[in-house]
C-alpha positions, 0 to 999 in steps of 0.5 A: 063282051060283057060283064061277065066275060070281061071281069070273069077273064079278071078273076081267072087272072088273079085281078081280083087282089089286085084291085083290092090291093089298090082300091084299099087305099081310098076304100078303108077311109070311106068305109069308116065313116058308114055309120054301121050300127050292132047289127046291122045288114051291109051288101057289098054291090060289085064286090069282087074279091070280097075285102069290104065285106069281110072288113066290114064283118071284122068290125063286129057290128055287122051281123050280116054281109053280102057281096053281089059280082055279076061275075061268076068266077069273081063270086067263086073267089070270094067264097074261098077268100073266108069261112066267115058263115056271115058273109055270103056272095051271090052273082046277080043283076045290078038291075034286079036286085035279089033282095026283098025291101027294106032288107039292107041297112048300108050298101057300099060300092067300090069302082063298080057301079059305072059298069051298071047297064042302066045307072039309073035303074041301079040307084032305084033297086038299091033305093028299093032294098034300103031301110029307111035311114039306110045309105049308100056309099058309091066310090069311083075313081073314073068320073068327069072331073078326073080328066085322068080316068078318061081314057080307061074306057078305051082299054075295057070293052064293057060300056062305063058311065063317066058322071060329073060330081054334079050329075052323081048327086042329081042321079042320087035325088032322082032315085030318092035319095038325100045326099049326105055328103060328097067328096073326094078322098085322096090316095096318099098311099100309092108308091110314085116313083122319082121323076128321074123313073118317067115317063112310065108305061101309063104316065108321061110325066109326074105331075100327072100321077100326083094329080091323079092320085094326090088331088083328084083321088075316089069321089064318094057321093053318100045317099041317104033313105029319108 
């Protein structure tokens, strides 16, 4: 199964808000520190349900947003999620980025881009569509050092690539990037139940959601266009 097979069968399902509804925890911290100026073009790159956009526009400085899904049904859905004619969603390739260079001043990613067939031509397409000055901000929860997101690929049938820290940054230097910051943002927001509720249906014991959630957390690693 591919992308779109996989994450269409998530929109069907209503998945969508759902992911946005965990992902807005980790999401909104990062998203404010993107030094969004009056004006400025932002993409949206994996976009699902549309909610970075649309938070994005909501700040006033954003004059356009865009979302990209590689899913059809997830695209549709985030269309009728706003009336906003300043945001547009598109389906498209992350390998074949339907924007002309130096077009877009920030692009931001949430739990995405380890789903891209070739991460390495990802980071140059997106390279190629950045202003100068302009950045990314990739956020995902299932990298190397997170021991606990290991076993997700088990439970998805599209191929993920599960970087370290250290090679997020070397990926980021190979496309042309300078590497602004990295970090890992933790979710202090996500419910965990008492211990006396363990062993749940996805955690053995509490220790390991705390970790999870509390330590370990979204890695962000932030690029800049010389």
């Amino acid at each position: 199964m591919g992308v779109r097979e996989e994450f269409d069968a998530w929109a069907a399902d209503g998945r969508d808000k759902g992911m946005e509804a965990r992902h807005w925890h980790t999401a909104k911290h990062a998203l404010a520190r993107m030094p969004v100026e009056s004006g400025d073009v932002v993409l949206d790159l994996g976009c699902g349900s549309g909610y970075a956009g649309r938070a994005l526009r909501e700040t006033g400085a954003v004059a356009r947003a865009y979302g990209l899904d590689g899913s059809p049904e997830m695209v549709g859905n985030a269309r009728s999620y706003t009336d906003d004619p300043a945001i547009g969603y598109v389906g498209g390739d992350f390998n074949a980025l339907p924007f002309t260079d130096d077009s877009i001043d920030h692009v931001w990613s949430m739990e995405a881009f380890y789903y891209a067939a070739d991460p390495h031509r990802t980071l140059s397409e997106i390279r190629r569509i950045l202003r100068p000055g302009g950045t990314f901000y990739c956020a995902v929860n299932f990298y190397e050092e997170n021991v606990h997101s290991h076993q997700w690929q088990e439970f998805i049938d599209v191929e993920m690539t599960r970087w370290s820290r250290e090679e997020y940054r070397a990926a980021f230097r190979d496309a042309g990037f300078h590497v602004a910051e990295q970090d890992t943002i933790p979710d202090r927001e996500i419910d965990i139940p008492s211990e006396r509720e363990f062993p749940t249906e996805e955690w053995d014991t509490r220790e390991a959601m705390v970790e999870r959630y509390r330590e370990y957390g979204t890695l962000l690693t932030v690029g800049v266009v010389p």
